[in-house]
Every structure is written in C-alpha cells, then in structure tokens.
PASEBA-1860 file (N, C-alpha, C; in nm, 3 decimals):
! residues 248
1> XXXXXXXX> -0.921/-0.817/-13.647/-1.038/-0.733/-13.630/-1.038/-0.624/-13.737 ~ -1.133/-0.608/-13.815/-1.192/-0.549/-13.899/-1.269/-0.409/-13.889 ~ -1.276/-0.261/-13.875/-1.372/-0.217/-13.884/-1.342/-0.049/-13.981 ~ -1.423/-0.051/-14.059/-1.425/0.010/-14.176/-1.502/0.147/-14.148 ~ -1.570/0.187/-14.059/-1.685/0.265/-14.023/-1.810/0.223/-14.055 ~ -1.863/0.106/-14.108/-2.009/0.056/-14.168/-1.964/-0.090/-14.109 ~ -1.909/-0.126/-14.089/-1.885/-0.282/-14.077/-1.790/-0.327/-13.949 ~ -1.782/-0.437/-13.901/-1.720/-0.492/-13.786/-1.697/-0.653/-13.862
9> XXXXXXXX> -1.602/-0.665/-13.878/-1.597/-0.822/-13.864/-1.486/-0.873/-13.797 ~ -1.471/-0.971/-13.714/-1.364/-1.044/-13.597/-1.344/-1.184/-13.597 ~ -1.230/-1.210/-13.642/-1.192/-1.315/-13.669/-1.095/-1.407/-13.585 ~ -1.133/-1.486/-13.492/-1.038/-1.565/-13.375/-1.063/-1.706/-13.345 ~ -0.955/-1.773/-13.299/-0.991/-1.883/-13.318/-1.097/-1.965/-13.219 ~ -1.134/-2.051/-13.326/-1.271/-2.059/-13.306/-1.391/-2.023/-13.343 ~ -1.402/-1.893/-13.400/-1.536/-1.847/-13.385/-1.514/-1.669/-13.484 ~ -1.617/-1.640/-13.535/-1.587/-1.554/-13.613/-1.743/-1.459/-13.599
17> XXXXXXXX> -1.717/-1.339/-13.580/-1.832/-1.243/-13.514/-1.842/-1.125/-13.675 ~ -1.958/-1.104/-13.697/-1.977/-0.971/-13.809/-2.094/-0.921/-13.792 ~ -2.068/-0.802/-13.813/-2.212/-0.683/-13.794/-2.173/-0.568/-13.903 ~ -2.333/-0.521/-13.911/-2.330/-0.422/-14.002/-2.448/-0.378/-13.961 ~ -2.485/-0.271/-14.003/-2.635/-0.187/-14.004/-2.751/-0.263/-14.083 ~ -2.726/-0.296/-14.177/-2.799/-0.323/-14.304/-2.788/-0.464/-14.285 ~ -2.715/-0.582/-14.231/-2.720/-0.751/-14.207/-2.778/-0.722/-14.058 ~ -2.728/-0.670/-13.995/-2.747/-0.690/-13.837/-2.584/-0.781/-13.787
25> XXXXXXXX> -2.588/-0.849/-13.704/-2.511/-0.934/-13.614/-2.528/-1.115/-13.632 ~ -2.412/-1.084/-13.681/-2.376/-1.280/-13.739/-2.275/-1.306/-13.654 ~ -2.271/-1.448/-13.601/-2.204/-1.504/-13.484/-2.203/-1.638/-13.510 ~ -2.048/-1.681/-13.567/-2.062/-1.846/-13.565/-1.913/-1.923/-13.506 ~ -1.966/-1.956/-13.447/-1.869/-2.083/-13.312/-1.840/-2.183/-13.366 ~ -1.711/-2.208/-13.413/-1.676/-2.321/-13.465/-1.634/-2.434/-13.403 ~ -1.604/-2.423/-13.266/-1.493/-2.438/-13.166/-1.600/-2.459/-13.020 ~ -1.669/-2.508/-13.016/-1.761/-2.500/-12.828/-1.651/-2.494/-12.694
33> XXXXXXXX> -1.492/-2.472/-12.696/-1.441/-2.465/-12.628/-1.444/-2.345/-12.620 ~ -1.481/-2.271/-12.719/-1.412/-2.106/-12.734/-1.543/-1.995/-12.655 ~ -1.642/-2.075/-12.640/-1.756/-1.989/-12.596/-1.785/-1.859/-12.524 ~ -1.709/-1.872/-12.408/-1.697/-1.793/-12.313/-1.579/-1.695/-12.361 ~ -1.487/-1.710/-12.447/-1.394/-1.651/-12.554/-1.470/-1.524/-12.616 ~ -1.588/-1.560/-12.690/-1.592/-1.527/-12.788/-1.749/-1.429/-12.706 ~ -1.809/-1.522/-12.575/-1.880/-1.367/-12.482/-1.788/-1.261/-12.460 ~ -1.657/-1.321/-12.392/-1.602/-1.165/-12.382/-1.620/-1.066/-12.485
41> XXXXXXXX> -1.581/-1.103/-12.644/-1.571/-1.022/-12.769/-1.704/-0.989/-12.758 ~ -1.797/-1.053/-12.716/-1.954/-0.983/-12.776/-1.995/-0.877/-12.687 ~ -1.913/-0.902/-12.537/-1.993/-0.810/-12.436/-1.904/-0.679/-12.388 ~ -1.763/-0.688/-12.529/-1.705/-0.582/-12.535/-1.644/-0.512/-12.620 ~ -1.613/-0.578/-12.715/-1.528/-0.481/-12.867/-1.655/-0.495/-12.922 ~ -1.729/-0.612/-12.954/-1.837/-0.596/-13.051/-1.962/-0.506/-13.005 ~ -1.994/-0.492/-12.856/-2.077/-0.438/-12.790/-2.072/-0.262/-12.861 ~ -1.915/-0.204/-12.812/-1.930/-0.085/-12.862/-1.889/-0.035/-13.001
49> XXXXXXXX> -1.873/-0.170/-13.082/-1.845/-0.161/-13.244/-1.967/-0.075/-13.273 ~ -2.084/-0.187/-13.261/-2.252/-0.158/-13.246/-2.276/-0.068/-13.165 ~ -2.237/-0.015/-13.096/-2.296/0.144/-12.991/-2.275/0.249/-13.085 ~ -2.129/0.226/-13.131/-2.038/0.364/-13.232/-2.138/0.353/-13.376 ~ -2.171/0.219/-13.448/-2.249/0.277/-13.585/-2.404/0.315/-13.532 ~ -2.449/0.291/-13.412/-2.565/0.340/-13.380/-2.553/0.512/-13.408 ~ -2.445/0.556/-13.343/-2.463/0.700/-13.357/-2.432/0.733/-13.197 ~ -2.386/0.575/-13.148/-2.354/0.638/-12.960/-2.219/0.628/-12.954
57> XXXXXXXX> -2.209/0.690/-12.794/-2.049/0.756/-12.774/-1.975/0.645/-12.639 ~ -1.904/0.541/-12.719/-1.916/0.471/-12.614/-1.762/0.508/-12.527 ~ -1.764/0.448/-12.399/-1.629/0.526/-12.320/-1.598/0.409/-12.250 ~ -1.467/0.401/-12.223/-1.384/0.289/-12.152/-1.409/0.363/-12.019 ~ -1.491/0.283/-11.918/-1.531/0.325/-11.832/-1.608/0.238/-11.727 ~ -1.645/0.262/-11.603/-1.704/0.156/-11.532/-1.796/0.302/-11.436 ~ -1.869/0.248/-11.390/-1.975/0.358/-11.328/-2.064/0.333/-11.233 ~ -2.094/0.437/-11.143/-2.179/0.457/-11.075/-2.311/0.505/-11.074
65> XXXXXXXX> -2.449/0.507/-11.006/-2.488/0.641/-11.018/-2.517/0.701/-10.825 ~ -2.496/0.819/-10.830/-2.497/0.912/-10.683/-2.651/1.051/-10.710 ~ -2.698/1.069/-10.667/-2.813/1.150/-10.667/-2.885/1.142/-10.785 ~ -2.910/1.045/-10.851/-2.975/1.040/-10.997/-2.902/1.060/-11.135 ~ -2.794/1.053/-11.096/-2.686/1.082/-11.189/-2.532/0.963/-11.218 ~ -2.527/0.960/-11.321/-2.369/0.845/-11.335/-2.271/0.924/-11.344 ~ -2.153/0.872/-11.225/-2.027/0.917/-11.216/-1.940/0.794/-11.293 ~ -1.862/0.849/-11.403/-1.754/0.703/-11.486/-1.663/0.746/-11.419
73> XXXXXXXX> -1.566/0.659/-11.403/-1.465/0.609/-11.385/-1.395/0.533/-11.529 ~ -1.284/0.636/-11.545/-1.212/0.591/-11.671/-1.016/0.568/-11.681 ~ -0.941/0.519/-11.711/-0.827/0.477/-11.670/-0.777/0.358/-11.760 ~ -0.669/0.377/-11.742/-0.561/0.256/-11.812/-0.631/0.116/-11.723 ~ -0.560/-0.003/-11.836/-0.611/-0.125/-11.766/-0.501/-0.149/-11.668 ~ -0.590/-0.186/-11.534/-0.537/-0.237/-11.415/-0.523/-0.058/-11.340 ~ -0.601/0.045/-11.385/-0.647/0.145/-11.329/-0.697/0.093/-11.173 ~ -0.792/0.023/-11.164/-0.866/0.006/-11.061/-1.029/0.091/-11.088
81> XXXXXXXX> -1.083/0.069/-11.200/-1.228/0.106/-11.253/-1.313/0.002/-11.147 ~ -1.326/-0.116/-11.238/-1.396/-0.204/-11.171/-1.424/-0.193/-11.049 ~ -1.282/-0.221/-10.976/-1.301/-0.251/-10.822/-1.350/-0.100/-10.759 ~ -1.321/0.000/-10.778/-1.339/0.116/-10.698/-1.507/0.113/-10.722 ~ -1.559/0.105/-10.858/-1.674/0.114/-10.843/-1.781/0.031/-10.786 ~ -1.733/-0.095/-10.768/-1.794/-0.224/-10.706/-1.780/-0.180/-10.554 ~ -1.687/-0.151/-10.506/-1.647/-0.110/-10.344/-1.718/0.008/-10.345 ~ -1.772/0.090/-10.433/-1.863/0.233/-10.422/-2.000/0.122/-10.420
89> XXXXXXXX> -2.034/0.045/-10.462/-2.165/0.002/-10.472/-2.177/-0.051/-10.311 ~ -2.120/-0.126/-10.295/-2.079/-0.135/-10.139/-2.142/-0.071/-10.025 ~ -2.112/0.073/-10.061/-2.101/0.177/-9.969/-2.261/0.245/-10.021 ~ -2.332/0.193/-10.110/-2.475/0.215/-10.139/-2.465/0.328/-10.264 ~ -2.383/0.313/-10.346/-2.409/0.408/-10.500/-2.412/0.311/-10.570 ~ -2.544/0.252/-10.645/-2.575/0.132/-10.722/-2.471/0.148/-10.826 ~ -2.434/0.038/-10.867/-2.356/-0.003/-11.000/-2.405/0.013/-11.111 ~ -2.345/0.104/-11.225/-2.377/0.098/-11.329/-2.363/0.040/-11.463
97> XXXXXXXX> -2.236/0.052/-11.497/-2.183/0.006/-11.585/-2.026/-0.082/-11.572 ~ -1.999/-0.158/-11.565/-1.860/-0.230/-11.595/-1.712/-0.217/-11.708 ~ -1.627/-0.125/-11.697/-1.570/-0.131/-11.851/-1.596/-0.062/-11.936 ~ -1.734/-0.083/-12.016/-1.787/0.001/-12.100/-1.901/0.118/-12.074 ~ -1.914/0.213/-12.081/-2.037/0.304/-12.044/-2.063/0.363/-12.195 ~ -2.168/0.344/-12.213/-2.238/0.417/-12.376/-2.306/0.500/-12.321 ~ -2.289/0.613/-12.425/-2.300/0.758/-12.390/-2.408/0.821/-12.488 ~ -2.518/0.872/-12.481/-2.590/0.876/-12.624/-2.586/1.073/-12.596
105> XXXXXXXX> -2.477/1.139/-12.672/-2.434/1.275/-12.734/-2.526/1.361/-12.756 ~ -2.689/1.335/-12.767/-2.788/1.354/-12.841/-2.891/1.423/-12.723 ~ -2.811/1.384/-12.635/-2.876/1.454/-12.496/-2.818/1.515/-12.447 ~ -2.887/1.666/-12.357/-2.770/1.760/-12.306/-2.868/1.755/-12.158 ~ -2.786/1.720/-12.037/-2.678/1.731/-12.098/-2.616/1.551/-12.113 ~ -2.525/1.493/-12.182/-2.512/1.358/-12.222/-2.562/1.282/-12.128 ~ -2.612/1.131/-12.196/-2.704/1.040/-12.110/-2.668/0.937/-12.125 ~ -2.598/0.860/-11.989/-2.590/0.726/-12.021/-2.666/0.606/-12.002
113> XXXXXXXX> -2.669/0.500/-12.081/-2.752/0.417/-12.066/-2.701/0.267/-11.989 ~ -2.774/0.219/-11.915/-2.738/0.157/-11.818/-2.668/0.017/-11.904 ~ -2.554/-0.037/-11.825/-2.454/-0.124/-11.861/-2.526/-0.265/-11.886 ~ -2.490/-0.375/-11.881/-2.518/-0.502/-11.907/-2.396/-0.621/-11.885 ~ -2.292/-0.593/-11.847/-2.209/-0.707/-11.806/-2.203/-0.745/-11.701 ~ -2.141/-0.840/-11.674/-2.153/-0.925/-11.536/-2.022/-0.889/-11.500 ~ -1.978/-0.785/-11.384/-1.878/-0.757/-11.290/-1.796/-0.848/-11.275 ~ -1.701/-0.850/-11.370/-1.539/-0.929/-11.319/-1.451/-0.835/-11.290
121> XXXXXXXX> -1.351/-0.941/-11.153/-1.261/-0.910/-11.057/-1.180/-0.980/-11.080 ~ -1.010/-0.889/-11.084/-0.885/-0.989/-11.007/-0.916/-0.991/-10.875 ~ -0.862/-1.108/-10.812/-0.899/-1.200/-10.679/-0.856/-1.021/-10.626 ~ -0.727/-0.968/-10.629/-0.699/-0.892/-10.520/-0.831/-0.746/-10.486 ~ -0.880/-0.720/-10.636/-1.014/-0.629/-10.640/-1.138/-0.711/-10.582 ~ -1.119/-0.824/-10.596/-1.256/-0.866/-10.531/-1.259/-0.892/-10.338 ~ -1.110/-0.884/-10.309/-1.078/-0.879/-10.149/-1.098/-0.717/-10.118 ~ -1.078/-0.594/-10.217/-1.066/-0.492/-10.182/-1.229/-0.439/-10.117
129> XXXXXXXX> -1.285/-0.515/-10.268/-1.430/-0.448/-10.315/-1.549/-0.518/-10.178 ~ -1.525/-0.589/-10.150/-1.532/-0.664/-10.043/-1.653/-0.826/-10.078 ~ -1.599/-0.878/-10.206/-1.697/-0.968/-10.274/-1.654/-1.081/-10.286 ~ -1.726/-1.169/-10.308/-1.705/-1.346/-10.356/-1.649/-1.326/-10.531 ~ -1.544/-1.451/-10.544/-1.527/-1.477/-10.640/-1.608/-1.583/-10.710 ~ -1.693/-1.602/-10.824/-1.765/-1.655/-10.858/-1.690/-1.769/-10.969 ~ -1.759/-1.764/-11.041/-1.696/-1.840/-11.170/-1.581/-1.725/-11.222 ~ -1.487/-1.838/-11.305/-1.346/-1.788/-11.363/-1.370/-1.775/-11.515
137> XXXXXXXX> -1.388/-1.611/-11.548/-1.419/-1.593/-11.654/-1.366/-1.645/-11.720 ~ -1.222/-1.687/-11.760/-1.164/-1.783/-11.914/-1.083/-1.818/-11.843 ~ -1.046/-1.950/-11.881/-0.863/-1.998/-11.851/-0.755/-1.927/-11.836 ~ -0.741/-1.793/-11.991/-0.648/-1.729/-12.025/-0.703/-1.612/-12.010 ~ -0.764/-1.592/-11.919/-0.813/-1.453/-11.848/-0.881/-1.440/-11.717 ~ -0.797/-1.494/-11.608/-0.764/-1.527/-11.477/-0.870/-1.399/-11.397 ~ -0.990/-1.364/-11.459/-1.060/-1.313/-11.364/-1.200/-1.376/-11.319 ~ -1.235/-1.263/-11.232/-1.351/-1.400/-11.185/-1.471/-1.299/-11.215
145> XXXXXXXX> -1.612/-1.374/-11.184/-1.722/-1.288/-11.208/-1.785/-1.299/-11.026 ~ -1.763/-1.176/-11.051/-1.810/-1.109/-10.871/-1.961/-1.175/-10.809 ~ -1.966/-1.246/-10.716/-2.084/-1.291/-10.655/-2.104/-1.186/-10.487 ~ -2.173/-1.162/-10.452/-2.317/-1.219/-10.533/-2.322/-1.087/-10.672 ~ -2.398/-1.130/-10.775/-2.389/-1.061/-10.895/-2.440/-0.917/-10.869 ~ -2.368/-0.829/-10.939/-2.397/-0.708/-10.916/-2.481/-0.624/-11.052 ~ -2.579/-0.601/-11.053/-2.706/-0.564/-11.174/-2.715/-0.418/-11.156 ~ -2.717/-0.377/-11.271/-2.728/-0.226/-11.319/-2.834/-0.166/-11.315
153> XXXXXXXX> -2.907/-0.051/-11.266/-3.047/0.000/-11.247/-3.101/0.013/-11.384 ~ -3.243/0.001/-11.437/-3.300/0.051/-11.543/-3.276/0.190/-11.559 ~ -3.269/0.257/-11.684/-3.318/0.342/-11.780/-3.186/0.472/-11.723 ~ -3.228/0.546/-11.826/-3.095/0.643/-11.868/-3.063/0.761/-11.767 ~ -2.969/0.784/-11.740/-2.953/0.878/-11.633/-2.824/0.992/-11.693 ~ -2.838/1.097/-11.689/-2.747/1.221/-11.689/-2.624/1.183/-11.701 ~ -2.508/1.237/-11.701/-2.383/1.176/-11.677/-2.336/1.328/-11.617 ~ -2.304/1.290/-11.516/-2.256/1.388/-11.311/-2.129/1.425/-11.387
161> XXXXXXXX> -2.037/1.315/-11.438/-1.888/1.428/-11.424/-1.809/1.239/-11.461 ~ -1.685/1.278/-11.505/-1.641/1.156/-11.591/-1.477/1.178/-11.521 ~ -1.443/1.062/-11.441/-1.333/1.092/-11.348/-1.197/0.987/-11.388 ~ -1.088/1.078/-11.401/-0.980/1.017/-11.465/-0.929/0.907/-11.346 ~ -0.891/0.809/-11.372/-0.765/0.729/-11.226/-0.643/0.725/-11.247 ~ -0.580/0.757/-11.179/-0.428/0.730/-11.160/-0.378/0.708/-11.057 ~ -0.257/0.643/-11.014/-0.226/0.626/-10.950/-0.112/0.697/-10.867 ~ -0.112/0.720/-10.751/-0.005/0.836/-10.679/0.037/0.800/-10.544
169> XXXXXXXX> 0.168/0.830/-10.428/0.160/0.838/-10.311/0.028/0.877/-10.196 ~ -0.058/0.988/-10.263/-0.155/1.056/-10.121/-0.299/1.067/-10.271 ~ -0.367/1.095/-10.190/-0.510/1.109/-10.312/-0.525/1.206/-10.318 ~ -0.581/1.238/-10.426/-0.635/1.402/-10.502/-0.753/1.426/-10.552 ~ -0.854/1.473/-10.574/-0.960/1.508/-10.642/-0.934/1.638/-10.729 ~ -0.912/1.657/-10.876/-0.885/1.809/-10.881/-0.961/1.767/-11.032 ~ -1.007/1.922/-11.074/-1.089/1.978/-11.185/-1.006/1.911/-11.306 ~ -1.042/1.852/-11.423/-0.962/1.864/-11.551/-0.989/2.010/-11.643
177> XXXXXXXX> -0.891/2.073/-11.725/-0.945/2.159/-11.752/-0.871/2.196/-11.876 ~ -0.932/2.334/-11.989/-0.851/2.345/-12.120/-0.834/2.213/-12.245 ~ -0.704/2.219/-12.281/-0.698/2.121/-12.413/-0.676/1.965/-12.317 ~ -0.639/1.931/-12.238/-0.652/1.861/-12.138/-0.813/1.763/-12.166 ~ -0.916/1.807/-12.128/-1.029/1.747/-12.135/-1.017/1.704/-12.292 ~ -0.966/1.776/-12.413/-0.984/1.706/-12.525/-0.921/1.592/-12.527 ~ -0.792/1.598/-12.512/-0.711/1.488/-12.538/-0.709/1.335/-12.443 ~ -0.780/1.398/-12.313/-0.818/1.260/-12.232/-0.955/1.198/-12.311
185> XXXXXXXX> -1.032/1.216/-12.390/-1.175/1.158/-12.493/-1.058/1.069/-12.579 ~ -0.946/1.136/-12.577/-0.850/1.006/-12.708/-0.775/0.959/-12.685 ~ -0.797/0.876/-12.619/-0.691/0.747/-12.569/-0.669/0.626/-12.637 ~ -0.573/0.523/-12.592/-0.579/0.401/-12.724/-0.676/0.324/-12.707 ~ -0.756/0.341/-12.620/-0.863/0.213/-12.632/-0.914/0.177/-12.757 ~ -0.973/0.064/-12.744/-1.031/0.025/-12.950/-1.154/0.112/-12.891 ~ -1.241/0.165/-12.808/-1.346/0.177/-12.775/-1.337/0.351/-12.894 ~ -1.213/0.390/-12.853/-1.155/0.536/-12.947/-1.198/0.520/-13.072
193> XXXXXXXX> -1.105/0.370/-13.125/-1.151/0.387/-13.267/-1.273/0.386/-13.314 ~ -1.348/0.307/-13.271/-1.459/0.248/-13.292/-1.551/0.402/-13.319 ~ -1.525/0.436/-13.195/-1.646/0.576/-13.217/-1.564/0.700/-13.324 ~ -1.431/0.669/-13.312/-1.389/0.827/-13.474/-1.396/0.730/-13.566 ~ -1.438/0.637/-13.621/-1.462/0.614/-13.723/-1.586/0.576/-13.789 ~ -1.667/0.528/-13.702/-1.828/0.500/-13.705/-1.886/0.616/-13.791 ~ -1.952/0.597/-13.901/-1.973/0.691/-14.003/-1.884/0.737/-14.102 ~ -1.770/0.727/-14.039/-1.670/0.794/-14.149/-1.697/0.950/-14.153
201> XXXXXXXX> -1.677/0.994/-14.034/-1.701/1.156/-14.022/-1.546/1.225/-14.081 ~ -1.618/1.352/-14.131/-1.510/1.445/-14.199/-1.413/1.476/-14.026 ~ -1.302/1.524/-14.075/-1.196/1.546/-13.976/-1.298/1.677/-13.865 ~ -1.328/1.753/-13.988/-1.354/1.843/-13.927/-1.534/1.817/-13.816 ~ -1.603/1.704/-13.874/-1.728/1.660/-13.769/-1.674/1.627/-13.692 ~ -1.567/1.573/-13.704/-1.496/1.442/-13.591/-1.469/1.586/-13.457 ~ -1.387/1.626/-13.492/-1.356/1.762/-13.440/-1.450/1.826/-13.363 ~ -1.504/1.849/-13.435/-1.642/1.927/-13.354/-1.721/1.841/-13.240
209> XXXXXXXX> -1.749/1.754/-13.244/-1.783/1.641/-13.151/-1.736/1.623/-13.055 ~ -1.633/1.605/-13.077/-1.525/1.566/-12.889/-1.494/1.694/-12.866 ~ -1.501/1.834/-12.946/-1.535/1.940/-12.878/-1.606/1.961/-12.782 ~ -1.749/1.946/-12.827/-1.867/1.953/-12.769/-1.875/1.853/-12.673 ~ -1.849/1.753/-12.699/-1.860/1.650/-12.537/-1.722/1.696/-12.455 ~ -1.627/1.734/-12.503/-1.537/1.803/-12.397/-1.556/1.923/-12.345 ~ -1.656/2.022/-12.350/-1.645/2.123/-12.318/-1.823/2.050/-12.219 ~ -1.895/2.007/-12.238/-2.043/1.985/-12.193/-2.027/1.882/-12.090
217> XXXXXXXX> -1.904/1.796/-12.081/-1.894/1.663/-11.987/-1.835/1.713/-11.869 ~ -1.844/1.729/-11.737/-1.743/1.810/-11.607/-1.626/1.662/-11.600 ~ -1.497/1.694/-11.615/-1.377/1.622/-11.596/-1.308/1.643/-11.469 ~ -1.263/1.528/-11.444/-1.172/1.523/-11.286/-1.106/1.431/-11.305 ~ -1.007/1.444/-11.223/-0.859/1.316/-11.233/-0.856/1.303/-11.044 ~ -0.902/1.195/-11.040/-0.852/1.094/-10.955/-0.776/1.056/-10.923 ~ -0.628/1.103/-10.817/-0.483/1.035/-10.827/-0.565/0.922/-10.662 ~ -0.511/0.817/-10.657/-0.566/0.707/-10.569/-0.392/0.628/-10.538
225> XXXXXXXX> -0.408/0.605/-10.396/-0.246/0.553/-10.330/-0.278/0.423/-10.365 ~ -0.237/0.296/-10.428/-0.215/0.166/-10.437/-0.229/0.093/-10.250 ~ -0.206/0.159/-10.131/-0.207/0.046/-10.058/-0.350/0.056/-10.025 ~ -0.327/-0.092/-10.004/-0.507/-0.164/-9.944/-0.503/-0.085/-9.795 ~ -0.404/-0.085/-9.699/-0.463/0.007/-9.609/-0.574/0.121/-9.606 ~ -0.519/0.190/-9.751/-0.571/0.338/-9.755/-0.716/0.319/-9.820 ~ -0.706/0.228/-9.838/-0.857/0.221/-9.991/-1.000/0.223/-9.872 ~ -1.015/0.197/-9.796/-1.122/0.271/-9.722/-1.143/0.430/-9.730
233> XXXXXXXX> -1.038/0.494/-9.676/-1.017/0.623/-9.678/-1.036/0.697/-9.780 ~ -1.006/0.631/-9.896/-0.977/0.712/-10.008/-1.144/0.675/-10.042 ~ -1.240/0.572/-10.039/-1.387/0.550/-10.078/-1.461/0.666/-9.981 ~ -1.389/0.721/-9.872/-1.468/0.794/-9.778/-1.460/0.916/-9.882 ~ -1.308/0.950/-9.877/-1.281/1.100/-9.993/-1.364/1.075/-10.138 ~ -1.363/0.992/-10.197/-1.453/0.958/-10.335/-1.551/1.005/-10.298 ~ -1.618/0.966/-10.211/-1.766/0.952/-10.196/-1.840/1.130/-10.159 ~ -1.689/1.149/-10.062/-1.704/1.332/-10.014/-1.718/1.419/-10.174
241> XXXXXXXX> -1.627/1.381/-10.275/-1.614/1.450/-10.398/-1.712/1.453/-10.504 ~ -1.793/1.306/-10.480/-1.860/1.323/-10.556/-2.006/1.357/-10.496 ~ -2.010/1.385/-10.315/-2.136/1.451/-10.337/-2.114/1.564/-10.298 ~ -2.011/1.656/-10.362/-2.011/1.777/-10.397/-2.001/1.832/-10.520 ~ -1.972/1.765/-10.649/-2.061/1.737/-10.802/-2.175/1.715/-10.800 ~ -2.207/1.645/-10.722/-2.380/1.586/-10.728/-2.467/1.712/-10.708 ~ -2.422/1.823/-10.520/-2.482/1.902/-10.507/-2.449/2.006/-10.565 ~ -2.366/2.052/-10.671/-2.361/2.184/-10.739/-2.429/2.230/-10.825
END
C-alpha cells in the first residue's frame, strides 16, 4: 500500500486498487476469487484514503445517533465498536456508521456524514448484539454480515461526543481531558495516516488541526467489563451517559 498525500495505490493479490484527485478511482480484479477481498479494501482503507484527500477527517470508529446527534465509538480492534453499537441500535439509537465515521472539520461544531457498510459481526458480537449471522464476509476473515441488515439514516448530523473503549473489571463513563484528547486523535490506525498526510500539510497545519478538533470534539473513555452477563447493564449505563451529553 502506497500513499504519498495525492495518491493511493494498493497492490494484493489478485487485484490492484488506485486513486488520485486528478484520475479519480481505478479498480482492476485479476483474480474473481478475490472479490469480496478486494470490497473489504474499497469499503475501508480505500474508502478513507478518498475521505482524507477530499479534505475529510476520517476516524476509526462505529456510531450511533441519540437526540439528533452521532455518538462514535472508537477503540483497538476487538474493542467491541461494532457490537456495542449494533446492541445500541437494538435498544432504538439508529446505526450510523460501522468502523469508519468521516468527519467533515469544516463544520462547527464537526459533522458527520452518514456511514455506508454493511455491519459485520464475530458470531460471539452477533449473540451479544442480539442478531442473525448472515453471509461470511471472506474465508480468511471469519466474520459475518449482520441480518437482518442494519442501514444508516440519511444526511449529516453534529457529532455529540467521541467515546474511547476499553476494557476493565466494573464500567466507567468519565470526561477525557488536557494533552490526553490530543494524543487519543493519534493512534496506529492507517485511518491516522491517511488523514496527516492527505495534502502534505506543514507540521505546523498538521498541528493546528488535531488541535482544534481536540479541543471542539467532547471526549470520554468508556471502561466496559468483558462478561456477557453484564453487557445488558452496561447498554442500560451507555445509554444513561449518553443521554446526559445529549441533554447538556
């Protein structure tokens, strides 16, 4: 994988993906085994390759929205994004985004725009979330796509507050706060690179930017107990926390 700040090109077997501003998006499948391979790459590294040279802020994230507003959910993989937010849809806070949430900076206060993937589950998130396992997204990526399908509302909504996950003994809801909020915007995701390098901004734009979305975005860390007993309980406490963001 390739990306320069003007360019994306991805090279795997099978099939080879390139974008630019100025060509647009070239996509050629060498391989018809690799298909569903090479959707994943389109409906996620390449998705926010193209968000970041647009000029958007894309975030490793999965989402809700609660009073007219999107709550992300952001975390290491095997966080529990997906499923918490699928089991929030559940409980009647429509689904927003899956994984990726694009963020357009350009609005205050920031606005996200509604997702587009099709909700995949490990079997044990899709027993949590309380859903059918559908089709098996790849051979060599043992998840499934959640039935019945779960669809993202039209058009752009605010962004409520952007909530860390982790995992702990008892659950927590608490404020993020200070140099803290900067350094959680930079994590290893490629979703990171993609957006500090898109343009090729001076250190010091770069800087200023995840300033400004760190000081304008409300942060919270999520500690959540691993047993399935508790995961009701803890959707009751989610749900208490976030409609007390919602009403402030």
């Amino acid at each position: 994988m390739s990306f320069d700040g003007a360019r994306f090109l991805l090279r795997e077997r099978g099939f080879v993906i390139y974008y630019s501003v100025a060509d647009g998006l070239h996509a050629q499948l060498d391989d018809p085994a690799q298909r569903k391979r090479m959707e994943l790459f389109l409906d996620g590294s390449v998705h926010a390759a193209i968000a970041s040279l647009a000029g958007l802020y894309p975030l490793h994230a999965s989402a809700v929205v609660h009073n007219g507003q999107a709550f992300a959910f952001s975390g290491a993989a095997g966080a529990g994004k997906s499923t918490l937010c699928a089991a929030l849809a559940r409980r009647g806070l429509p689904f927003l985004a899956d994984d990726t949430l694009v963020i357009d900076p350009g609005h205050s206060p920031p606005a996200c725009l509604p997702g587009h993937k099709r909700l995949k589950l490990w079997p044990e998130g899709l027993a949590l979330a309380g859903l059918a396992g559908g089709e098996l997204v790849s051979s060599d990526y043992p998840k499934y796509f959640a039935r019945p399908a779960i669809s993202a509302p039209d058009g752009i909504l605010p962004l409520g507050a952007l909530i860390f996950l982790n995992v702990a003994d008892r659950f927590s809801f608490e404020p993020v706060a200070g140099a803290e909020r900067f350094a959680l915007l930079n994590d290893g995701h490629y979703t990171t690179m993609f957006r500090n390098r898109a343009g090729s901004p001076s250190a010091e734009a770069l800087f200023a930017r995840q300033a400004a979305l760190a000081r304008d975005i409300p942060m919270f860390r999520l500690a959540r107990p691993r047993d399935p007993a508790q995961f009701e309980r803890m959707l009751d406490n989610t749900i208490t926390a976030l409609h007390g963001i919602a009403g402030a």
